[in-house]
C-alpha positions as CSV (number, residue, x, y, z in Angstrom):
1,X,27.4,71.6,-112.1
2,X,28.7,70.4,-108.9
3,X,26.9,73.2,-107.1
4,X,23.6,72.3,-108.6
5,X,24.5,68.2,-107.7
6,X,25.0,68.9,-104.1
7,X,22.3,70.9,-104.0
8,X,20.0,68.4,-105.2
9,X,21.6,65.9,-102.7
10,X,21.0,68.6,-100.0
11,X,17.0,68.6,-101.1
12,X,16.7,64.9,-100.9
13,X,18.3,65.0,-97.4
14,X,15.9,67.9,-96.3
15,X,12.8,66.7,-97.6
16,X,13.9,63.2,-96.2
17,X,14.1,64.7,-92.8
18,X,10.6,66.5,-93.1
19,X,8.4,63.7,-94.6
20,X,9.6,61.0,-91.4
21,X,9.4,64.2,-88.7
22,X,5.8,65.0,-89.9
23,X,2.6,62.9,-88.6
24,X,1.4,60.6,-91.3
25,X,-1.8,62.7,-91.3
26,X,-0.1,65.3,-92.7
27,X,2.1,64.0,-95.1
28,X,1.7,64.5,-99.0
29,X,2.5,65.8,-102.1
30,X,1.4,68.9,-102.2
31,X,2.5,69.8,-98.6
32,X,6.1,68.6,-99.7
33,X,6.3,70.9,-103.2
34,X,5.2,73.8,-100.9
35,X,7.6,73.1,-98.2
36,X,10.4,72.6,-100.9
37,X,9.4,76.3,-102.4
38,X,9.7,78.0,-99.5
39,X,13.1,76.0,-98.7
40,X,14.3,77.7,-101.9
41,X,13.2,81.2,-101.0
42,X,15.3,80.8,-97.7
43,X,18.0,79.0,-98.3
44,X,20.0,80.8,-100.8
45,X,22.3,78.0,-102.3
46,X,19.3,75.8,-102.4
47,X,18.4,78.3,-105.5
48,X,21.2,77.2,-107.2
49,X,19.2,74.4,-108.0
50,X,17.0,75.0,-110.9
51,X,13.0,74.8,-110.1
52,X,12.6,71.9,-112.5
53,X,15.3,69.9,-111.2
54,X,14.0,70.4,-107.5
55,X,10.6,68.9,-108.7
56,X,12.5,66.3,-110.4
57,X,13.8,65.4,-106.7
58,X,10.6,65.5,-105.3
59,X,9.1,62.9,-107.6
60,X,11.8,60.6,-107.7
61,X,11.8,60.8,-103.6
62,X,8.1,60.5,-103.5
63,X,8.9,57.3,-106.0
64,X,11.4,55.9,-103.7
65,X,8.5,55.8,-101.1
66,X,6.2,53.9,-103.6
67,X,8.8,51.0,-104.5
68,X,9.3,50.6,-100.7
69,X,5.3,50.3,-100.1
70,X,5.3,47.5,-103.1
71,X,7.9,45.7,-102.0
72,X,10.6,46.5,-104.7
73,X,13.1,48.1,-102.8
74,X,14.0,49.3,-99.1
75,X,12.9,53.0,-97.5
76,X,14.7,55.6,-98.7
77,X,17.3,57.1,-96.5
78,X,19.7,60.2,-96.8
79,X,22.4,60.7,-99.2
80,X,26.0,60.5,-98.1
81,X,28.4,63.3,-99.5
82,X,30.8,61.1,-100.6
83,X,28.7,57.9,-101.0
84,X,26.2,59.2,-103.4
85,X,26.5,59.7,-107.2
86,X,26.6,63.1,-108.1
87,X,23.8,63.6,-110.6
88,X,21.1,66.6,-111.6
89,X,17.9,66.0,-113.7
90,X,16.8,68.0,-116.0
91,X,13.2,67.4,-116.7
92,X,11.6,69.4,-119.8
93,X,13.0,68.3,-122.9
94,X,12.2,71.5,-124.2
95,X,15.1,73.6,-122.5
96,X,18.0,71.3,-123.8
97,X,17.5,73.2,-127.3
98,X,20.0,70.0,-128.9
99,X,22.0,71.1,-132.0
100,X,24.3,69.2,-133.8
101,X,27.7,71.1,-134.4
102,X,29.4,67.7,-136.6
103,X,29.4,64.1,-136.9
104,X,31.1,64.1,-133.5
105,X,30.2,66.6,-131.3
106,X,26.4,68.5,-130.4
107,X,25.3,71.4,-128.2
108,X,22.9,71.3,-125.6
109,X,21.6,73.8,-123.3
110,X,22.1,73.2,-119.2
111,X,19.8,75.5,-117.3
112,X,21.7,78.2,-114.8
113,X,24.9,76.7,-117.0
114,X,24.5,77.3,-120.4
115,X,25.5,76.0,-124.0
116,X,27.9,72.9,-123.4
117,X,29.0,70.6,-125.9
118,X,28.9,67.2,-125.4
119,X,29.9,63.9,-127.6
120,X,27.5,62.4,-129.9
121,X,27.5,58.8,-130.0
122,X,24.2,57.7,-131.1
123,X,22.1,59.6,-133.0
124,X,19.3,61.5,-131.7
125,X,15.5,62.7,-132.3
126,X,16.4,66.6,-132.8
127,X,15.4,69.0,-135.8
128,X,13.3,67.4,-138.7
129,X,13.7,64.1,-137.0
130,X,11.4,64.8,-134.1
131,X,7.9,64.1,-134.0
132,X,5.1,63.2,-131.3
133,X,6.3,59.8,-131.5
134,X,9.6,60.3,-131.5
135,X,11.0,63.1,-129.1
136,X,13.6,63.9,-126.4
137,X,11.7,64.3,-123.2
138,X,14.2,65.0,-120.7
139,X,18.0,64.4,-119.8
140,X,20.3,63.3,-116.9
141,X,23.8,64.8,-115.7
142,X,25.6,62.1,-114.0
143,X,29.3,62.6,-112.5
144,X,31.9,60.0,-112.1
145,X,35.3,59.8,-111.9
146,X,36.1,60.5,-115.9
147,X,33.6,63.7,-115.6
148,X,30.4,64.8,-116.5
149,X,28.3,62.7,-119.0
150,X,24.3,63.3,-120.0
151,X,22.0,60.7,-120.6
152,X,18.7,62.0,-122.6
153,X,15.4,60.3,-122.2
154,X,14.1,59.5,-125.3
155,X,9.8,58.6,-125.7
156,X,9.7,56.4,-129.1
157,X,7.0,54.4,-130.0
158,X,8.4,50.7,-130.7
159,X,6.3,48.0,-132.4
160,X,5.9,44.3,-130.3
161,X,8.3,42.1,-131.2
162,X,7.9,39.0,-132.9
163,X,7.9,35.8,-131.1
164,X,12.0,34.8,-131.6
165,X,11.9,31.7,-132.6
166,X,16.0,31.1,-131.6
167,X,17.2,27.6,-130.1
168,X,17.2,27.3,-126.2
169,X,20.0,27.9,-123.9
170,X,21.7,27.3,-121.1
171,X,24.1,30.0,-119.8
172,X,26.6,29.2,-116.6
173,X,28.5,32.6,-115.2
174,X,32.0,31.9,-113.6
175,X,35.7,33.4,-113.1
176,X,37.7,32.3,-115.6
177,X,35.0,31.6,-118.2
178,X,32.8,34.6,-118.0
179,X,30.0,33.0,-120.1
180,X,30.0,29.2,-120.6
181,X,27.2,28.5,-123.2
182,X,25.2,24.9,-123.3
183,X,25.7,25.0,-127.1
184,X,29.6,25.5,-126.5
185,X,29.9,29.3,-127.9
186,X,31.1,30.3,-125.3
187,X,32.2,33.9,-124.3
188,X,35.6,35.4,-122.7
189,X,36.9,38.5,-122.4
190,X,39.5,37.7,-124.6
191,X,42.4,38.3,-122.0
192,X,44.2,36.0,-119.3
193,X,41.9,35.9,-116.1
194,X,45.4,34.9,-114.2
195,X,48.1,36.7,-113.9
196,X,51.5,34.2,-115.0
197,X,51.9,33.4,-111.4
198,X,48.6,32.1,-111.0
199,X,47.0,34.8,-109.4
200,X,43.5,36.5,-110.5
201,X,44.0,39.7,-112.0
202,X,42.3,42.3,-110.7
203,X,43.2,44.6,-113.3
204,X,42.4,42.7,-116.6
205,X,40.4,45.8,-118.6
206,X,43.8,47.5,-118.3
207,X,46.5,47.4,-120.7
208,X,50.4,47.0,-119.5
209,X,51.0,50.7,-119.9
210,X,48.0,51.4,-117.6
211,X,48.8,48.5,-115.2
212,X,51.9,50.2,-114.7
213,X,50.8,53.4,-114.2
214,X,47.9,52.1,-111.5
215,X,50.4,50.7,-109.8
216,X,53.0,53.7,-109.8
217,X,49.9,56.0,-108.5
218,X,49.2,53.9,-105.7
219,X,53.1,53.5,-104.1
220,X,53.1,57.4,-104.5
221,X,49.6,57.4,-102.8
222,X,50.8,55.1,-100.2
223,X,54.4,56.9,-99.4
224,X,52.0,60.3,-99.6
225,X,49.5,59.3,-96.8
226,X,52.4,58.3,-94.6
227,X,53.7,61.9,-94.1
228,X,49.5,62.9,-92.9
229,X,49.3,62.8,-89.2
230,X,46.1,61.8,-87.7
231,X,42.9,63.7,-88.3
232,X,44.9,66.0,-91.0
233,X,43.3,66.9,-93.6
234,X,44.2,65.2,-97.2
235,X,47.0,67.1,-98.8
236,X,46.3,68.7,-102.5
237,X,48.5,66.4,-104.0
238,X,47.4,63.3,-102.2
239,X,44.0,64.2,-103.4
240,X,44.8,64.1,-106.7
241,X,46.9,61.2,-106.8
242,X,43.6,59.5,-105.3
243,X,41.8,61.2,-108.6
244,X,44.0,59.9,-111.5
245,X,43.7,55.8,-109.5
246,X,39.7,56.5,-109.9
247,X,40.3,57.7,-113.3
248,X,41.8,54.3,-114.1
249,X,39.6,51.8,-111.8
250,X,36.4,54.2,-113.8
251,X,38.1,53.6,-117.3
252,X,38.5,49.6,-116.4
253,X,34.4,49.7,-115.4
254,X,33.4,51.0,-118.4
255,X,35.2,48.6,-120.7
256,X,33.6,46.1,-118.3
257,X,30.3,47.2,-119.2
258,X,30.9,47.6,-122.9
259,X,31.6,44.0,-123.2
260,X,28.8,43.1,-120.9
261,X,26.5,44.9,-123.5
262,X,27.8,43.5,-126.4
263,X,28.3,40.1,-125.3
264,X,24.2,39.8,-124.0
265,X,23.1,41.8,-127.1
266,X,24.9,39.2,-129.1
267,X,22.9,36.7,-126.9
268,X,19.2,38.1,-127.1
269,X,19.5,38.1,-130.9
270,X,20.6,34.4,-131.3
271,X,18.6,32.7,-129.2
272,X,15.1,32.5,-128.4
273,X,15.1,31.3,-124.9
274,X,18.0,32.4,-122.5
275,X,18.2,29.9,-119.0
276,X,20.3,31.2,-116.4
277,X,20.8,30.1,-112.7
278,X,19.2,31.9,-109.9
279,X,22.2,32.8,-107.7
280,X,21.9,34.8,-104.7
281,X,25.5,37.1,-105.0
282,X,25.3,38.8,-102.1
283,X,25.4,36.1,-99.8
284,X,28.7,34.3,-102.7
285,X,30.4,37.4,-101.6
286,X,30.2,37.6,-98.0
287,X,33.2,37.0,-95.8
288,X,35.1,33.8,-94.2
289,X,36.1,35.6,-91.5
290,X,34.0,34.3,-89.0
291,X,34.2,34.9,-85.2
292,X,37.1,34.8,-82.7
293,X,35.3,31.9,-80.9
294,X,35.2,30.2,-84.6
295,X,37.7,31.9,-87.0
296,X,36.9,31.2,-90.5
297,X,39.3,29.4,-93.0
298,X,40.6,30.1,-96.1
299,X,39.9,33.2,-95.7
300,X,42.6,35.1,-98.0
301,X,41.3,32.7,-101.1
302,X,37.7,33.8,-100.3
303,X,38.2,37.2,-100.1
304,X,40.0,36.4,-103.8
305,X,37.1,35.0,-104.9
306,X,34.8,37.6,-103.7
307,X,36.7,40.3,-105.5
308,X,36.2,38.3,-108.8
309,X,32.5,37.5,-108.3
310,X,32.4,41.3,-107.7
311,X,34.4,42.0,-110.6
312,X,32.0,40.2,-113.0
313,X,28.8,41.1,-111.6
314,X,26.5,38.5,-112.5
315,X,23.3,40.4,-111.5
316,X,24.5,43.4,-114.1
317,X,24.5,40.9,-116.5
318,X,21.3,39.1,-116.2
319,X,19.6,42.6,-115.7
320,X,20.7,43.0,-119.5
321,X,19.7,39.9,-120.6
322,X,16.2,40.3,-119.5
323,X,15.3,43.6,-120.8
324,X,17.3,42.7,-124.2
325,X,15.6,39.2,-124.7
326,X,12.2,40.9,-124.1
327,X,12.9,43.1,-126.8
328,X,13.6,41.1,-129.5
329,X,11.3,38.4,-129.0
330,X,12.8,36.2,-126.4
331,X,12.2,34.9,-122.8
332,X,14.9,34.2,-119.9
333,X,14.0,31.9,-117.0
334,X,16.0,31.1,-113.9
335,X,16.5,27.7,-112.7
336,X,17.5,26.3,-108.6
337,X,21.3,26.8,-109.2
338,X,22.4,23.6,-106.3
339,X,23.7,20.9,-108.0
340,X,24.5,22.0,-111.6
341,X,28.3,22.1,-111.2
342,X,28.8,18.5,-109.6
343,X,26.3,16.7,-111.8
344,X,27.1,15.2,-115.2
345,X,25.1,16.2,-118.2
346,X,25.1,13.1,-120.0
347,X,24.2,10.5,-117.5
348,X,22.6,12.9,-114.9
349,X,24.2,11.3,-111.8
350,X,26.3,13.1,-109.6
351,X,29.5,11.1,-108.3
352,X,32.5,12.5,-106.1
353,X,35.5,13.3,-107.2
354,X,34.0,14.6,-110.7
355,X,35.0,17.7,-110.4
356,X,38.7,17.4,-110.5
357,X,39.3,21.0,-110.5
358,X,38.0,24.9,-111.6
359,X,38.0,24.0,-115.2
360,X,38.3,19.8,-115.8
361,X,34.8,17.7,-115.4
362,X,35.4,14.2,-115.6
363,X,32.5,11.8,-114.6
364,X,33.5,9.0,-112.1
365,X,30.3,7.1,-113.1
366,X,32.3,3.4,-114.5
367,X,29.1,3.6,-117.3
368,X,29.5,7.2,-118.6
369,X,33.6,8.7,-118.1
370,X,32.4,11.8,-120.1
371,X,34.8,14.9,-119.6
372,X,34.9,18.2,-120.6
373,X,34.9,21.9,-119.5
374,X,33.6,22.3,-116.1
375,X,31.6,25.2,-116.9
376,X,30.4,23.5,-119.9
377,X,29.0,21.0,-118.1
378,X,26.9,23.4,-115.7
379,X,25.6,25.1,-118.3
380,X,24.4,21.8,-120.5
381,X,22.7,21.2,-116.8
382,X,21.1,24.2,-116.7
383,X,19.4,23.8,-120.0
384,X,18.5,20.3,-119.4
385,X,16.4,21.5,-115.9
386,X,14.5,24.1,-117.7
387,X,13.6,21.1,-120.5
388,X,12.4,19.3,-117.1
389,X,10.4,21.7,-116.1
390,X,12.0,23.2,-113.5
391,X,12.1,26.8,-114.0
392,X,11.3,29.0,-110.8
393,X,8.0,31.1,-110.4
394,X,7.8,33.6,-108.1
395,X,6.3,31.3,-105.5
396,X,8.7,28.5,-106.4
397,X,10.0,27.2,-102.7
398,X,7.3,27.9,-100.4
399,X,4.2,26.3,-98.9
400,X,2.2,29.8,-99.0
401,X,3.0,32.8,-101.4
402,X,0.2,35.7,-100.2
403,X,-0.8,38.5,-102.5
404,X,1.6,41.3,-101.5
405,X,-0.1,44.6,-100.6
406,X,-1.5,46.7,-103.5
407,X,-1.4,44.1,-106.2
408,X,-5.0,43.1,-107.3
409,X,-5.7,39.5,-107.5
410,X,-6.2,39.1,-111.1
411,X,-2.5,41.1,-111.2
412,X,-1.4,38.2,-109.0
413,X,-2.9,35.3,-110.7
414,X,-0.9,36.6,-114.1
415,X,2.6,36.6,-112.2
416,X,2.3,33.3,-110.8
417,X,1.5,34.0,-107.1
418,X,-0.7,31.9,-105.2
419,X,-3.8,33.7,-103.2
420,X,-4.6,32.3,-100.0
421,X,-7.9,33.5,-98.3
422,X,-8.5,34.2,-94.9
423,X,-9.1,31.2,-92.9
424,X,-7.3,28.8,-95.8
425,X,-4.1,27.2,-95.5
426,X,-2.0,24.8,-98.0
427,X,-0.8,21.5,-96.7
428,X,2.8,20.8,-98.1
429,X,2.2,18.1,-100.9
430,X,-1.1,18.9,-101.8
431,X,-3.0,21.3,-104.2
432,X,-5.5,22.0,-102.8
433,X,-6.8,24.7,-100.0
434,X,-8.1,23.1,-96.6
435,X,-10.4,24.9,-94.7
436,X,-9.7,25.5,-91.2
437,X,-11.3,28.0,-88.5
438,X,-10.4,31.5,-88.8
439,X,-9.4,31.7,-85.2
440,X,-6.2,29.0,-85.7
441,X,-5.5,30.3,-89.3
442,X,-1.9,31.2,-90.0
443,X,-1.3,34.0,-91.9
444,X,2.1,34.5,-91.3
445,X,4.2,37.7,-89.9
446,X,4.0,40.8,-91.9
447,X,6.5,41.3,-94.5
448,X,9.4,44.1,-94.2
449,X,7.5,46.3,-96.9
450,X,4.3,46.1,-95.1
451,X,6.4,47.8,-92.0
452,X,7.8,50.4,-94.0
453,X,4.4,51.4,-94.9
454,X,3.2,51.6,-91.7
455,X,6.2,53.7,-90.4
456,X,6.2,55.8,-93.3
């Protein structure tokens, strides 16, 4: 299986290389599926790679290409060896040939590899239970550090939900509290975020016995990489110290994600309407550091903070909660996220010094004094501004939102995005279009996506 992975990673690299080398006049699909055939005929470890599964790369590159032109993601670029998840496709449903040996375990065919058994943990469309509607089309081998695990795609046809009729809430993500709910059920992890000391721990998803064991595998790995000189290549044993370490951290990631599924699964069926803030991570996360004319400061505490942001990933979280509320029923909006941890939900003013610390909120207001959980409070706050009406659309924060390339105006009059015609403008403060000369209309620079298009 590896073989077959890096082969795949190899094809993406080459056919990356070939489609930004070639002149855009003679770039397409059908030039790129021949050019990938006769790759295979000459390169023999390229063969390795089943036909299907080449094909497979070639659609999801060419896929890539179309996110970038609609603005959903950046160009695609080459895979790293040791950056990139190792992972093969397997396209045809047809060639798994899926059997079930027992209550725990199946079969299922790999092509080039053969019969493998595999874990069955939820059940599957195979046998009598198959239909049109209801049928494996395809699978996925993915490789982390615990091994190989497949993913099968499953076509079913799903009735629309009904409207959920579920209270409103307001969720606040933090450190300590994972998820502080406006209703007060909140959600922990059920662990200590802090170590007895005082100190986050990094390692919460582990138990004691594992703790220990991390931590014995990483003074071995230390004392190991002393004895390499410079530019020597990693010893056997070093190697595989640095195996069993992933092994843990990969074992603590996936009890991370477990809870994250059953903690917003639990949220999409309770409530109707889920309110979260709009937070940008990336730029929570970056460093203090700053420059040697203007050193940052604090900057061991935020780099603390950074690794717990990371640790909880926030975006993971809401990605679940949108896809999970839309299926039962339910709606999540995102509300302007400034302000909702220093102002007090029950008289709405915000007054220094009410934030005492992480976890206390005491209002300094002489006609209110209302305290309670910190993260309590921002989340009452966020449910109060999506009562006010001030949820965020996708133009929410500018003067002029134009129709991004590709997307037809009555597309763009559904989403919420405000079409500006060639010699119109919008004054700030009002609603309506002005009319002004076409020669002295502003229409903006061109977006990053519309670049990519160009260049590509």
């Amino acid at each position: 299986m590896d073989d077959q992975a890096h082969a795949a990673r190899t094809l993406w690299n080459c056919l990356h290389d070939w489609w930004t080398m070639l002149p855009k006049d003679k770039r397409s699909l059908a030039a790129a599926d021949a050019a990938i055939r006769q790759a295979r005929k000459d390169i023999a470890w390229l063969a390795v790679l089943p036909a299907q599964a080449a094909q497979a790369v070639l659609k999801t590159y060419f896929q890539a290409w179309k996110n970038c032109w609609d603005g959903r993601a950046d160009a695609p670029n080459f895979k790293a060896r040791l950056r990139t998840v190792m992972s093969v496709d397997i396209p045809q449903g047809r060639d798994l040939n899926i059997t079930r040996v027992h209550r725990r375990w199946g079969m299922v065919n790999i092509p080039r590899i053969g019969r493998v058994r595999f874990r069955w943990t939820k059940d599957l469309p195979v046998g009598k239970h198959a239909d049109t509607g209801n049928r494996i089309t395809g699978a996925r081998l993915v490789k982390d550090a615990l091994g190989w695990h497949i993913a099968f795609r499953v076509q079913t046809l799903e009735a629309a939900p009904e409207p959920h009729t579920g209270p409103d809430v307001g969720i606040d993500a933090g450190v300590n509290l994972p998820l502080a709910l406006s209703d007060g059920n909140h959600h922990d992890h059920g662990r200590p975020p802090r170590l007895p000391d005082g100190t986050a721990d990094r390692d919460k998803w582990l138990n004691p016995q594992e703790k220990a064991k991390l931590l014995r595998l990483e003074r071995r790995a230390a004392q190991r990489k002393q004895h390499r000189g410079r530019g020597e290549k990693t010893s056997r044993r070093l190697q595989h110290t640095y195996d069993q370490i992933r092994q843990l951290r990969a074992k603590a990631t996936r009890r991370a994600v477990d809870w994250q599924h059953k903690t917003t699964t639990s949220i999409a069926r309770q409530y109707g309407t889920v309110v979260v803030e709009q937070l940008n991570t990336t730029n929570m996360v970056k460093s203090a550091k700053g420059t040697i004319e203007e050193p940052g400061k604090n900057v061991a505490q935020k780099s603390g903070l950074n690794r717990s942001i990371s640790q909880e990933a926030w975006g993971r979280t809401v990605t679940m909660l949108t896809y999970k509320t839309a299926r039962h029923g339910g709606t999540l909006h995102k509300v302007p996220a400034p302000g909702t941890s220093l102002r007090c939900s029950a008289c709405g003013l915000t007054t220094p010094g009410s934030r005492e610390d992480q976890a206390t909120f005491v209002c300094k207001n002489p006609d209110c004094g209302w305290s309670g959980n910190a993260d309590w409070n921002a989340a009452r706050n966020v449910l109060h501004l999506y009562r006010m009406g001030h949820a965020l659309i996708p133009a929410a924060g500018r003067a002029v939102v134009r129709r991004p390339r590709g997307v037809k105006p009555a597309a763009a009059r559904q989403a919420g995005i405000t079409l500006v015609h060639e010699g119109e403008h919008f004054n700030v403060g009002s609603h309506s279009p002005a009319r002004s000369s076409p020669a002295v209309a502003d229409h903006g620079p061109r977006s990053r996506s519309e670049r990519m298009r160009e260049n590509a």
